[in-house]
N, C-alpha and C positions, 0 to 999 in steps of 0.2 A: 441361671436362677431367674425366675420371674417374680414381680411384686404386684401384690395385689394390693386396691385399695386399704384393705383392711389392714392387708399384713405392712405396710405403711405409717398408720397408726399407729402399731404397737412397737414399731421400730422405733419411733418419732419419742413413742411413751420412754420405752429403753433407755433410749441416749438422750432424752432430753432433760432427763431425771428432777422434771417439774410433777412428778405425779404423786401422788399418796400411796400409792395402791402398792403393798410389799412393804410400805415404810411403817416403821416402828410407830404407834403414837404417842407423842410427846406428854413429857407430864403437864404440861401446860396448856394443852387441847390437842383437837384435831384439826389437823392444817389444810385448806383445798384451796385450787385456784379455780379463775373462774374465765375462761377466754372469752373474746372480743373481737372483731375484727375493727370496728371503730372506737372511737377515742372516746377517755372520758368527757370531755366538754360535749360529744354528740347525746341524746336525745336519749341513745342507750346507756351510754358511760354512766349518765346521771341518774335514770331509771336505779342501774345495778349499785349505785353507791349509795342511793335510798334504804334500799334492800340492804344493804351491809351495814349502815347505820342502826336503822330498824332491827336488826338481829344483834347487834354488839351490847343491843340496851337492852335487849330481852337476856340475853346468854354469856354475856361478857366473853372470857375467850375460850371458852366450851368448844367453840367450834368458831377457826381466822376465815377466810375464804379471803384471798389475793385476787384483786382482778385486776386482770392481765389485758389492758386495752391496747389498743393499736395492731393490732395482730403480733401481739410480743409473744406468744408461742409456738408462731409461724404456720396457724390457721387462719384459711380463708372463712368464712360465715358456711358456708358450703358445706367443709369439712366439719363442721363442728358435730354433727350427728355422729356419723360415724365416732369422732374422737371422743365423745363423752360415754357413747354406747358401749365401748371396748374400752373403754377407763382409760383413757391416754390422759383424760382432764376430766375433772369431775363435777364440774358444771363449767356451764355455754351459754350467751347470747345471740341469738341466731334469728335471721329473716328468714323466716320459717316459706316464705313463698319461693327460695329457688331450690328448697327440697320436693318440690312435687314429681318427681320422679321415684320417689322413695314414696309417696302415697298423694296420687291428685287431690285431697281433700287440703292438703296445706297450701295449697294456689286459691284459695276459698279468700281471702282478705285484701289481695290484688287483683280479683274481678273488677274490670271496669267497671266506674258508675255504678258500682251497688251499695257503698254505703257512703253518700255526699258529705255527711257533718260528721265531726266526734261525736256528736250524740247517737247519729247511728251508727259510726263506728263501734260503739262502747255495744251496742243493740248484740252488733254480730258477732262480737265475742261471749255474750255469755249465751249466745243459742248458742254458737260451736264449739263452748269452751270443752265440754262432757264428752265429745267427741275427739279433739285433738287432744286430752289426756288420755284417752283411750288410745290413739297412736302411740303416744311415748311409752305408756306400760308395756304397752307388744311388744316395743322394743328396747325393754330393760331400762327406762328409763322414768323419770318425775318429773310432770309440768308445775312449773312453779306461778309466774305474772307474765304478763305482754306487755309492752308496750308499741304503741301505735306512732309510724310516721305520719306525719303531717302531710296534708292533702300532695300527692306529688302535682306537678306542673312541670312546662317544657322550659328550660332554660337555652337561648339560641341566639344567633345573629340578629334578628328579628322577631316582632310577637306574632303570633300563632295566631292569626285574623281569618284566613281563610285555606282551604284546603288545599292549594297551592302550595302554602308554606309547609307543606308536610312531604310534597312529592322530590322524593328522592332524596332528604333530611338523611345526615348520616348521626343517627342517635343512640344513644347509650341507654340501655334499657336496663333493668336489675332482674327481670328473670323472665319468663317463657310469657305469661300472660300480657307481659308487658311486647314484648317479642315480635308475637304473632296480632295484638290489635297494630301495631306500630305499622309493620308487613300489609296489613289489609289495605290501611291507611295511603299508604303508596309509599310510606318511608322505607329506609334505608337502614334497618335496627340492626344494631349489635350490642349483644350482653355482655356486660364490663364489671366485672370485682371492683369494690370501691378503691381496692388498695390499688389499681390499676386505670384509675378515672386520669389522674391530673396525666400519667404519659400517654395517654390515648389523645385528649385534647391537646398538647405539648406537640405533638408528632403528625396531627392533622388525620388520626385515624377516623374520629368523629367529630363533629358540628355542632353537637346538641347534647344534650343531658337529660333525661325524665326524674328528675327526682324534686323533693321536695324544698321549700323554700330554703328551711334550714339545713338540709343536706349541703344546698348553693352556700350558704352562709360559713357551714362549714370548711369549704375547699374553696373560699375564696374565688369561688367562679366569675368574679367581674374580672377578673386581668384573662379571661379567654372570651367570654360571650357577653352580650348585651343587654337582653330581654330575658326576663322572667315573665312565662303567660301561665296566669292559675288557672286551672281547667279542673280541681278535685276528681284528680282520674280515678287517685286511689288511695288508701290508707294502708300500708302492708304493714305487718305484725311482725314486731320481734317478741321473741318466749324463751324465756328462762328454762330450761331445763337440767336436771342432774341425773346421775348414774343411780340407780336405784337399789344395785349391790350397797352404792358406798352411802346411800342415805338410810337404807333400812339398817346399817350400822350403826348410824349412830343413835345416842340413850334417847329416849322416848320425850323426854323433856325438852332436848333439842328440837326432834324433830316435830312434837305439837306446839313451837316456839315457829318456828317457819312457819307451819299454815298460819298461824292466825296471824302473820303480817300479811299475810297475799290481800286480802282486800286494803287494806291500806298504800298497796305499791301499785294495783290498780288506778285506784283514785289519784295519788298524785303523777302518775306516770299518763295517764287523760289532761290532769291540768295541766302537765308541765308543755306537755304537746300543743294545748289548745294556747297558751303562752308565747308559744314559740314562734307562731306564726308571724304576729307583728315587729316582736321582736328581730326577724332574721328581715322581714321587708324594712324595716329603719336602715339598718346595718346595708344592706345592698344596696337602697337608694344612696346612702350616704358613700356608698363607695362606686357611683354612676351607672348601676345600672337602673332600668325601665322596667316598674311594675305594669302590667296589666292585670287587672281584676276581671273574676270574673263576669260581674256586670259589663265588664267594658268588654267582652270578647261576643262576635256576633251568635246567637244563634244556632246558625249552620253548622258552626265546627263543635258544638257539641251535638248535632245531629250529627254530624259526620262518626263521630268517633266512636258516638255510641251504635251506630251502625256497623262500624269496624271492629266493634268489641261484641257484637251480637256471638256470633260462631265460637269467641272463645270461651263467652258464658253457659252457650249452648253444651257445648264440649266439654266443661268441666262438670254440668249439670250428668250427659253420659256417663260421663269417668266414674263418678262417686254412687250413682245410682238412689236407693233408698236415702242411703244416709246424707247425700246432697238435700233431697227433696226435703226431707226431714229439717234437715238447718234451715234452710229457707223459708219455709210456714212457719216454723217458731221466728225466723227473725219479722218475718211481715208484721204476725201475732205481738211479738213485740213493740213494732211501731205504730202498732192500731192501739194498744193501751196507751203507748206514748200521749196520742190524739195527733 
């Protein structure tokens, strides 16, 4: 007998009998969970319990949604497409950037150096938003809100001054864009599931960490590495998504009760992000390690990196074609009204 991804999923759904889908609805609503690969106190946890607050007070228990952080369903962020696609879970939190194999335009938010601030991060999402829902409808699915990590930076033995410290760096990347500028770079990258970060450093598999301050903050990265060097490489998107079998289910009132929260999980899901930043550098210095700002890092190694990140930009620009080109003039267009 062979198994396929999919048919994995629906096994998982079978026996793990956390799903809706076949279950009776209660007379006291409709019950869903909502997976997670990270924890409520992470940047997502709190996004998605905005979102559940915000819906309790519109619908009371019309409709629970449990969410399930930590990878308490025994989904990786990876898996989460597929499993909400095939109704294993009926809604997901997901870093929509290491599904680009599933469609290059979701590697669109972890391009290096394309959108330096939350303010243009916030830019790049509503050029691409109309587009990555279009993804999810293809695929039986309902884009809900994103929320944005905080600018990533290298977490290491040392800060990231010159392009020396990158040659032969044994670094944990979180998906392909990250990967391949890393590669250029002269590092040594390897992609690493969060749930798999702390025994990777543990075991001397990597050196290094790409992720964001408070990713560090979260795992406690000062009992492995040193230095925190901010380089705002990149801001990747996590998005909400649900099964759209099991949303067009439900009463109409439900579900024009979700839209009109999405822009309010927007906005606080930007602030809570742009929040976090200092917040996770207090906590790190106070727990020894070494901020470097990016004021304080030279020059060169953002010319470097951003020359290392050329070809990946390039190549996602190929991949996506029109509708690349497309998000991209609206987001400039966007930053020109900005001023």
């Amino acid at each position: 007998m062979t198994f396929s991804r999919r048919s994995f999923m629906k096994t998982a759904a079978a026996t793990g009998a956390l799903t809706a889908l076949g279950r009776p609805v209660l007379a006291q609503g409709i019950r869903w969970d909502m997976a997670d690969e990270y924890g409520e106190q992470a940047l997502s946890g709190k996004a998605s319990k905005f979102f559940l607050e915000q819906l309790n007070e519109k619908i009371g228990d019309a409709l629970t949604i449990t969410y399930q952080g930590g990878g308490a369903l025994g989904y990786n962020s990876v898996d989460h497409f597929d499993a909400v696609q095939d109704g294993a879970v009926q809604a997901a939190v997901t870093l929509v950037t290491q599904l680009g194999g599933i469609d290059p335009f979701l590697n669109l938010s972890s391009l290096p150096f394309i959108a330096s601030t939350p303010e243009e991060a916030m830019m790049l999402w509503q050029a691409a938003r109309e587009e990555y829902a279009k993804i999810f409808e293809e695929n039986g699915m309902v884009l809900l809100w994103a929320m944005p990590n905080p600018p990533s930076g290298i977490n290491a033995p040392e800060p990231i001054t010159s392009p020396e410290a990158l040659e032969g760096l044994r670094i944990r990347t979180y998906d392909v864009n990250g990967t391949n500028t890393m590669m250029n770079a002269g590092a040594a990258p390897l992609q690493v599931a969060w749930s798999d970060l702390i025994p990777q450093l543990s075991t001397g598999g990597i050196d290094a960490v790409l992720t964001s301050a408070d990713g560090a903050m979260q795992l406690s990265l000062w009992d492995y590495v040193s230095d925190f060097t901010e380089l705002n490489y990149a801001m990747g998107l996590f998005m909400c998504h649900v099964n759209k079998d099991e949303f067009d289910a439900l009463p109409e009132d439900v579900q024009t009760a979700i839209m009109e929260i999405l822009p309010a999980c927007d906005e606080y899901n930007w602030s809570i992000m742009v929040d976090s930043i200092q917040t996770a550098y207090d906590t790190m210095e106070e727990n020894g390690m070494t901020i470097t700002l990016d004021d304080d890092v030279p020059a060169e190694i953002f010319e470097f990196l951003q020359e290392a990140g050329t070809s990946v930009r390039e190549d996602w620009v190929a991949q996506t074609g029109e509708r690349g080109q497309a998000v991209l003039a609206r987001f400039e267009e966007l930053k020109s009204q900005a001023g």
